[in-house]
C-alpha positions in Angstrom: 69.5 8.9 44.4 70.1 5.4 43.0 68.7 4.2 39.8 68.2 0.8 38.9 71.4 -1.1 36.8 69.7 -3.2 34.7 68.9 -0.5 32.3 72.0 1.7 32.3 73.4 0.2 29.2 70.7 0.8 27.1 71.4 3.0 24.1 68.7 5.3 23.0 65.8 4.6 21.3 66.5 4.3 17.6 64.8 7.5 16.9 65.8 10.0 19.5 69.1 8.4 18.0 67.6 9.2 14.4 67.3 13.3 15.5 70.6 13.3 16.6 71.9 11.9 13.6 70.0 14.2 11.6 68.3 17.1 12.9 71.3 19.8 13.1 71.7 19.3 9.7 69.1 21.0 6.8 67.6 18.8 4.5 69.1 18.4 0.7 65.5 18.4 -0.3 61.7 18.8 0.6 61.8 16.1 3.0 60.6 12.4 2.6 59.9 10.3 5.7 60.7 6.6 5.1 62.1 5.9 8.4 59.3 4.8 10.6 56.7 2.1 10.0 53.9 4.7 10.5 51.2 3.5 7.9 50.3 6.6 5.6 47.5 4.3 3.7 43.6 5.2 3.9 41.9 4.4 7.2 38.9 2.4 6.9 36.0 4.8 5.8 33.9 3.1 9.1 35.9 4.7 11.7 34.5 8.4 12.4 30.6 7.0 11.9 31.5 4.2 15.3 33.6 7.0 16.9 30.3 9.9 16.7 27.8 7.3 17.3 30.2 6.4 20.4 31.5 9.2 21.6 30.0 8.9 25.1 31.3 5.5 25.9 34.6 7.8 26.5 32.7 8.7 29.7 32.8 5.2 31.2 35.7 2.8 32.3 36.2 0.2 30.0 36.3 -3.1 29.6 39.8 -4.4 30.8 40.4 -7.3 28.5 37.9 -6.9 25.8 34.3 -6.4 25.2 32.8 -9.5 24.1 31.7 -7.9 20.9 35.9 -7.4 20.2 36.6 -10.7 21.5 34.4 -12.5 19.4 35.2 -10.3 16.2 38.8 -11.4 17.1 38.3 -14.8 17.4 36.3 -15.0 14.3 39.1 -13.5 12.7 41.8 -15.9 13.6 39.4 -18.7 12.5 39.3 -17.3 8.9 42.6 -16.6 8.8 44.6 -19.5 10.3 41.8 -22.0 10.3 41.6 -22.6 14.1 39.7 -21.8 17.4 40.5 -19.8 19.9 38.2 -19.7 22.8 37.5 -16.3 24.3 39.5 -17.3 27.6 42.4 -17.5 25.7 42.6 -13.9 24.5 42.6 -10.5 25.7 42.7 -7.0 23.8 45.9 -5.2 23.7 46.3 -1.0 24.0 48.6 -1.5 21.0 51.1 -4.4 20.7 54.1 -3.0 22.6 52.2 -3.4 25.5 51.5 -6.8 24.8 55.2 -8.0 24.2 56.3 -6.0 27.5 53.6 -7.5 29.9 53.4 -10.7 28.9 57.4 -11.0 29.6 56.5 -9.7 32.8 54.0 -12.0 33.6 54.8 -15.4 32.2 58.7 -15.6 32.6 60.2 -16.4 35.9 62.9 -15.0 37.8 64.9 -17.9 38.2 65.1 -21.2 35.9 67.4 -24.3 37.0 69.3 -21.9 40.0 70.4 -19.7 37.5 69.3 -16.6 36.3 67.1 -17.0 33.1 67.4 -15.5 29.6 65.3 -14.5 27.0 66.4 -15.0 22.8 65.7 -12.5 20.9 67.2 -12.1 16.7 69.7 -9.5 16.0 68.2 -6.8 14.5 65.3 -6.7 16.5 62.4 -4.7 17.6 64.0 -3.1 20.5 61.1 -3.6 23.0 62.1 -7.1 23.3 65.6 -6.1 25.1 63.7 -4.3 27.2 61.3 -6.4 28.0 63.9 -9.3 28.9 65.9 -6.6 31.4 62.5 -5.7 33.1 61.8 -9.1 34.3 64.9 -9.7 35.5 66.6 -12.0 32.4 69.3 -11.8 30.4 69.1 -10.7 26.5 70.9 -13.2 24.5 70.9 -11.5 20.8 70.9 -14.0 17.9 72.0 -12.7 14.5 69.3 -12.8 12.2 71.3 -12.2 8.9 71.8 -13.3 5.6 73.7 -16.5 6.7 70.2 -17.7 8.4 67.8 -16.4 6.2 67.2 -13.4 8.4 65.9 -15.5 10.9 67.4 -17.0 14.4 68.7 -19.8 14.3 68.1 -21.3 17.9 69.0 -24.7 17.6 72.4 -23.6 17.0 72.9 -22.0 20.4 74.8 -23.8 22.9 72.6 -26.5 25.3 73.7 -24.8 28.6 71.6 -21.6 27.0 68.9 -23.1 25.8 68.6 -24.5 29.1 68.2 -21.5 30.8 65.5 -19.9 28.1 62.5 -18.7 29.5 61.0 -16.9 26.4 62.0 -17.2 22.6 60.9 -14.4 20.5 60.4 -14.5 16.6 58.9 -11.7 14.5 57.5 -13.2 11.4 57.6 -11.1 8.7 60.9 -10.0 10.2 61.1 -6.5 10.9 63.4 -4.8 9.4 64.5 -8.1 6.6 61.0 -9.1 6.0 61.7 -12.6 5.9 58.8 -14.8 7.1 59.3 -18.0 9.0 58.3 -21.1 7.3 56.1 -23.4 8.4 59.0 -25.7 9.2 61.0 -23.4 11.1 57.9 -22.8 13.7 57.4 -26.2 14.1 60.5 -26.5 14.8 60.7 -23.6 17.0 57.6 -25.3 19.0 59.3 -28.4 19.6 62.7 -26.6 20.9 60.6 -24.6 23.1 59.6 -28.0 24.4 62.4 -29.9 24.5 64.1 -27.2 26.7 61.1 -25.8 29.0 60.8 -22.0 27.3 58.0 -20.4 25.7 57.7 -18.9 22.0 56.6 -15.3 21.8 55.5 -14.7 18.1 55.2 -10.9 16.6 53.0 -11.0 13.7 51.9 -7.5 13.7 53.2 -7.1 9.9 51.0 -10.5 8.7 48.7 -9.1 6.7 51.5 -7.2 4.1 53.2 -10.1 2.4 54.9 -10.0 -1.7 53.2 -13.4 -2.8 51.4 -15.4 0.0 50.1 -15.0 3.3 52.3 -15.7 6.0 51.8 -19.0 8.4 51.5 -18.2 11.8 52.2 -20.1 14.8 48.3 -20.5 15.7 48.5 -22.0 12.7 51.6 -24.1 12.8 50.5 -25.2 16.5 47.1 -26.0 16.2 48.2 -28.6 13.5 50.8 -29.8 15.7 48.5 -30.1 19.1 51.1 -28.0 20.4 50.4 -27.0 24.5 48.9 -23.3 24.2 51.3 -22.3 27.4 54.1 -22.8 25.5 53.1 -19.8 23.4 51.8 -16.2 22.8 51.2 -14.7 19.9 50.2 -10.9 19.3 48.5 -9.2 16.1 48.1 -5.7 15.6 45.8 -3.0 14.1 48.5 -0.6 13.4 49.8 -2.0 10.2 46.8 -4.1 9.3 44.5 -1.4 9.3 46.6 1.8 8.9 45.5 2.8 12.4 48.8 3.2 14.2 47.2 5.7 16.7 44.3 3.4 17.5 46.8 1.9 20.1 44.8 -1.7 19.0 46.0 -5.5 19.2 45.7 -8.5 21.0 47.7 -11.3 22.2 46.5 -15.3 22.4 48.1 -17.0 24.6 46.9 -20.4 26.8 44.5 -20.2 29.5 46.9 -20.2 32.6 49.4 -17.9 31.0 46.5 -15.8 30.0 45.1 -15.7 33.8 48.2 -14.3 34.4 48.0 -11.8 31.6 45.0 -10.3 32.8 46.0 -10.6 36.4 48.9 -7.9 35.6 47.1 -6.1 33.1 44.0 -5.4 36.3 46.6 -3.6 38.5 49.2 -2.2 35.8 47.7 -2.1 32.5 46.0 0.5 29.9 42.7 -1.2 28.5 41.5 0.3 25.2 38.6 3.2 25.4 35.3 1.9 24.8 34.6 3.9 21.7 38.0 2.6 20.2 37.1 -0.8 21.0 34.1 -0.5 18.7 36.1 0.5 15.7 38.3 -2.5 16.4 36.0 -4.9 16.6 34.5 -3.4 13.1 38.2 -3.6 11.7 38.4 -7.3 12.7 35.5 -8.0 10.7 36.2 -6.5 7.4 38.7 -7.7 5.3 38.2 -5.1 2.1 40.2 -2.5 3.3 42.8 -4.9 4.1 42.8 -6.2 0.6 42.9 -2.8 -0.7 46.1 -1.8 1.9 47.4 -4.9 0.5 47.2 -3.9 -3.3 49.1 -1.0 -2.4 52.1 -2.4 -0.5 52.3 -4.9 -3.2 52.9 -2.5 -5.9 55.6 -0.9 -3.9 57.1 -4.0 -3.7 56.9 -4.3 -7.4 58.4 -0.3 -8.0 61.2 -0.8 -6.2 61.9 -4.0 -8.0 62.0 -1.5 -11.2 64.2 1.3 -8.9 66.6 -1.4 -8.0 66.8 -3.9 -10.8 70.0 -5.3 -11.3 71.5 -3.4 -8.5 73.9 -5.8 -6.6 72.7 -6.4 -2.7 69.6 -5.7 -3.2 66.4 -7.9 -2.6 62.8 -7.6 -2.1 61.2 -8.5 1.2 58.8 -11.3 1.4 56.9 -9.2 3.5 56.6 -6.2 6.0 56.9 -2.8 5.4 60.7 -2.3 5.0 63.6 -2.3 2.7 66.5 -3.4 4.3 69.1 -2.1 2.0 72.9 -2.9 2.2 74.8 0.0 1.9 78.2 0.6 -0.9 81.3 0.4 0.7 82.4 3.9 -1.2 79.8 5.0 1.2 80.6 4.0 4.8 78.2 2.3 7.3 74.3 2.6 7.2 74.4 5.8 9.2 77.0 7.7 7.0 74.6 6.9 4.3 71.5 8.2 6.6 73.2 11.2 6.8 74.1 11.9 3.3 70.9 10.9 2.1 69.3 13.5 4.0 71.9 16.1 3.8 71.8 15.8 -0.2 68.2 14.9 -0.4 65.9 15.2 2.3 65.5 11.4 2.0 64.6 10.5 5.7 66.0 6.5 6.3 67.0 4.6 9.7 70.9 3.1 10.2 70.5 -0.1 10.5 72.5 -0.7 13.4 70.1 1.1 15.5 67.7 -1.8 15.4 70.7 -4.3 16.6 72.8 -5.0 19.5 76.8 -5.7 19.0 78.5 -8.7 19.6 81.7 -8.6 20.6 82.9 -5.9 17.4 80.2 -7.4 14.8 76.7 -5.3 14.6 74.8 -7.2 12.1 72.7 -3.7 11.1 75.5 -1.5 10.8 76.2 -1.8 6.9 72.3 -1.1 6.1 69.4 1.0 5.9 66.2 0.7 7.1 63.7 2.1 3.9 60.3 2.2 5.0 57.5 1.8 2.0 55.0 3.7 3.9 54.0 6.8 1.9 51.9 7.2 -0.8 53.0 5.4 -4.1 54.1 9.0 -5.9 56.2 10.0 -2.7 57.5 6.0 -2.3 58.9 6.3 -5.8 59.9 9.7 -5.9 62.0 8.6 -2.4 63.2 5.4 -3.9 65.0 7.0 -6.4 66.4 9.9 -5.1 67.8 7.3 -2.2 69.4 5.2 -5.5 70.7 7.7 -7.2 72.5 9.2 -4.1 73.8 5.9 -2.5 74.3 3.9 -5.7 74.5 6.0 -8.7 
């Protein structure tokens, strides 16, 4: 039996890759998971009244694209946070983001642009369901490094005409996961009128915006309501996952313009997964409170502030302007990021992610290979306790 091409080069999913690494091998301490961006902070104390008072409306189909009530808590949402309006049309409820960014490549970008086959830009590191996403529809994955150099962000400009030519989609992840750089107003703006220029649409991640070190992120509804930008040269998609510590909510939504959204909802009718009624409730209730995401925030930002204290003075290292993650170079005494995954764990029971399983090679270069992913997700006495163990072993 055949099997389709496009996918046979794929490497595994960073963390089946992750067990391989690590799992024939006992841990050098009680173990300490700061490998995946699973939120470990308080959910909001609201969620198991909506769910009991609720509980039947997991007895009726729901709502494909939203109940009004979650539409309009979404909406009123984006107004406070970016200062613009976003009619209901323009948005549809997301069974967690990764949907989102998978669909919407499916339904917006077309199969062939100029005669030629199309491509999609995505930054090197990345999250990997953007390379997926781009093979799916049929384009080709054109991976940008995202490093130091560039301030952890893509620089797109820089890519040769004939490329940009053939661009159907652009993607940016602002904060960056795994650097945690944000994107500047500038550099959106700029993004926008690129995007323009050569006929292609941007495709912002912004599920880590609401975890920053010192200000709020911009974001691109933001940036392009300021700039009159068209709204179908763009999508944008937020989470609950990471705002509200409810990772197995499965809750987001995407905001896109009315055409592109038609088509959103179009797919989303025959192949999608909406959101179960009950869990749409306690969505719409986490759109409309902002306390617990003040008081995730307070916590975040005081593991930023311990492991400036872990790591002062320790040469590489630098604090994230926001996100969730470390991203750690590693010594050269040590090897590459996933010799030092494996000692961690084999000495400590420290539980990190190489680096270069969140990027794609090019030619012999992998810009992840020489880090670690560190993710500040557990509580603060486990975070620190983690955090220095993982100095101590890599750079003591």
């Amino acid at each position: 039996m055949a099997f389709p091409e496009r996918f046979s080069n794929l490497p595994d999913y960073a963390f089946p890759r992750l067990r391989k690494l690590l799992d024939a091998h006992a841990p050098g301490g009680e173990p300490i998971a700061m490998s995946i961006g699973e939120p470990k902070h308080p959910m909001p104390d609201f969620v198991a009244g909506i769910l009991a008072d609720n509980i039947n409306g997991f007895g009726v189909y729901p709502p494909n694209d939203g109940t009004p009530g979650l539409l309009d808590a979404i909406s009123g949402w984006i107004r406070r946070r970016y200062g613009v309006d976003i009619s209901e049309n323009r948005l549809m409820a997301l069974n967690g983001t990764r949907e989102g960014l998978f669909n919407a490549a499916l339904a917006l970008a077309p199969e062939v642009k100029g005669g030629k086959r199309p491509v999609m830009l995505m930054p090197n590191p990345f999250y990997q369901v953007y390379a997926v996403a781009a093979l799916a529809a049929g384009a080709e994955p054109v991976y940008v490094p995202a490093t130091a150099a560039t301030g952890y962000l893509p620089d797109y400009a820089a890519l040769p005409v004939e490329v940009l030519d053939r661009a159907v989609v652009a993607w940016i992840c602002s904060p960056a996961n795994p650097q945690g750089a944000v994107a500047p107003r500038d550099y959106l703006a700029d993004l926008l009128d690129l995007a323009e220029k050569h006929d292609f649409r941007v495709f912002a991640d912004e599920c880590y915006s609401e975890i920053w070190r010192e200000a709020p992120p911009p974001g691109l509804l933001d940036v392009a309501g300021l700039k009159g930008a068209d709204p179908e040269k763009y999508a944008v998609f937020h989470s609950l996952s990471k705002r509200s510590n409810m990772p197995g909510l499965r809750s987001g939504f995407v905001a896109t313009g009315p055409e592109s959204m038609i088509r959103i909802r179009r797919l989303r009718s025959f192949a999608g997964a909406p959101l179960p009624l009950p869990l749409q409730l306690v969505a719409e209730a986490c759109w409309r409170d902002e306390a617990h995401v003040a008081a995730s925030l307070a916590l975040y930002q005081n593991k930023y502030r311990m492991a400036a204290e872990v790591f002062s003075g320790q040469q590489g290292f630098r604090l994230p302007d926001g996100g969730m993650f470390l991203w750690l170079p590693v010594p050269e005494t040590v090897g590459d990021g996933e010799a030092a995954t494996l000692k961690l764990w084999q000495k400590t029971g420290v539980r990190v992610l190489p680096g270069a399983y969140l990027s794609r090679e090019l030619g012999a270069e992998n810009p992840g290979r020489d880090y670690i992913r560190v993710a500040l997700v557990a509580p603060e006495e486990e975070t620190q306790s983690g955090l220095i163990k993982l100095r101590d072993c890599l750079f003591g």
